[in-house]
N, C-alpha and C positions, 0 to 999 in steps of 0.2 A: 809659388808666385811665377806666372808667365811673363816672355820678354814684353808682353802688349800692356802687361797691366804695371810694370815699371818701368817703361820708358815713356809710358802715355801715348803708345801708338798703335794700331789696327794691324798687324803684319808688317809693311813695310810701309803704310801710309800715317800722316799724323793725325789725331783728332781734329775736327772742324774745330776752330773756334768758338764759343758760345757768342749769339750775336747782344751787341747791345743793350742797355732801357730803350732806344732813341730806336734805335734798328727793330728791336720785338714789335714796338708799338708800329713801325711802318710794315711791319709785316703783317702785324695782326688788320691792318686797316686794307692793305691790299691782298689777304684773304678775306675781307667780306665785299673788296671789289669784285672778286670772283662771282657774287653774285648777279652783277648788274650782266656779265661777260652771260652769265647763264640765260638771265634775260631774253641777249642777243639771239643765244640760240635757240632756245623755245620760238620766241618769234618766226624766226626766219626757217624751221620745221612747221610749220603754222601755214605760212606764206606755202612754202614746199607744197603741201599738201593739196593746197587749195588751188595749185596750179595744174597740180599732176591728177587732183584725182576729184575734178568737178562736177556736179552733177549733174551735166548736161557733156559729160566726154569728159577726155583729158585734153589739157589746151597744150601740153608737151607732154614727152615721152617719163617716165619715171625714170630712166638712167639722164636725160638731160637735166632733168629737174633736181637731180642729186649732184649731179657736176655744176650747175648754176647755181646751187645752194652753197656749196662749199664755197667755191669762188667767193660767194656773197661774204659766208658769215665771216671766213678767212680776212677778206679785207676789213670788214666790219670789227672782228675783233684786236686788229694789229691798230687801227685808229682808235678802239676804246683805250685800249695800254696807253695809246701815245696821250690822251687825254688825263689818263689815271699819273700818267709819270711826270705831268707837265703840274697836277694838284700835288703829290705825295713825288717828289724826284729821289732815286732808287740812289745811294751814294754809290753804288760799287757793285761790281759782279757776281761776287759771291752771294751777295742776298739776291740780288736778280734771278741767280740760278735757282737759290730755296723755292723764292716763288715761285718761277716757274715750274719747278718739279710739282709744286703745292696746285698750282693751275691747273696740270696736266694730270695729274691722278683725280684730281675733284673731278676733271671733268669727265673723265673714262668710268668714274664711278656713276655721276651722277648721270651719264649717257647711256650703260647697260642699266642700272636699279632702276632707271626712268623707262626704260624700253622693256624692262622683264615685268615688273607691278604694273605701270598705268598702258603702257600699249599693248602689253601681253604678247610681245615678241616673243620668238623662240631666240636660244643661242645662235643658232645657223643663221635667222636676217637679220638679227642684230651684226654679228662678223662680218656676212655678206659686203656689209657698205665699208668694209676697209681694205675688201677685194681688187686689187688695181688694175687685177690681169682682166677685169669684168669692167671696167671703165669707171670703179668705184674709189674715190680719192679721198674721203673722209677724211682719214689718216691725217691729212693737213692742219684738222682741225685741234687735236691734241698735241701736235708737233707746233703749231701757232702757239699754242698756250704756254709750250714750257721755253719756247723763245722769245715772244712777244716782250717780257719782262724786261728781258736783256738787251734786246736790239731798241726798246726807246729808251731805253738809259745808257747809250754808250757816251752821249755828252757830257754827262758828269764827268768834276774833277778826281774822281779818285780810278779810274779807269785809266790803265798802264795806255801810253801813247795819246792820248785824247784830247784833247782842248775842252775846258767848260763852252756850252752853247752860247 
């Protein structure tokens, strides 16, 4: 028998707590919010495209057009969360964080498997747009996701120091 598997801890850390009935079900409900947040971003690749690569020219540059997009979807998806946490409000950080980590992989997954199958990117353009030293910020987008959770639920009462909203 190991120290981890009788004291019920990971090395030196303790096991997460199992969440909830009350907690699974809001989680499970703001992992299929993730799909509207997907939504967002298909759309606004959409939009992207059609700015950058018109058929009568481009009406902007394709590296502005990918810094205009992130800006976009960025704010765009920090206002969907703060909508999603005003319907379903997140008690506490811990589950915030789940989400978010849940947001943030969905979305790295569903941003490469979307860009390798249906656009038939290579690995190199897909990577390319989280290139910063290239003026590519992407990065924001999946760093949105696994924050967004947390930052509109800091009102909640069970969050250390915080006043309910």
């Amino acid at each position: 028998m190991t120290a981890s598997s009788s004291t019920g801890t990971r090395g030196d850390r303790p096991e997460p707590e199992p969440l909830s009935q009350g907690d699974q079900q809001l989680a499970r409900r703001w992992a299929l919010g993730w799909l509207g947040a997907a939504g967002i971003g298909v759309t606004n690749g959409v939009l992207r495209e059609a700015l950058t690569r018109s058929g009568g020219g481009s009406r902007i540059s394709d590296r502005t057009g990918h810094q205009l997009s992130t800006l976009s979807v960025v704010g765009l998806l920090a206002a969907y969360a703060e909508l999603l946490n005003r319907v379903w409000p997140l008690p506490d950080a811990r589950l915030a964080a789940r989400i978010g980590g849940v947001w943030a992989a969905l979305t790295v997954a569903f941003e490469f498997g979307f860009g390798r199958t249906v656009g038939g990117q290579s690995w190199r353009e897909l990577l390319a747009d989280y290139d910063v030293r290239r003026g590519r910020f992407w990065i924001a987008v999946p760093v949105t996701m696994a924050l967004a959770p947390g930052v509109t639920a800091r009102g909640t009462t069970r969050w250390p120091g915080k006043q309910p909203r």
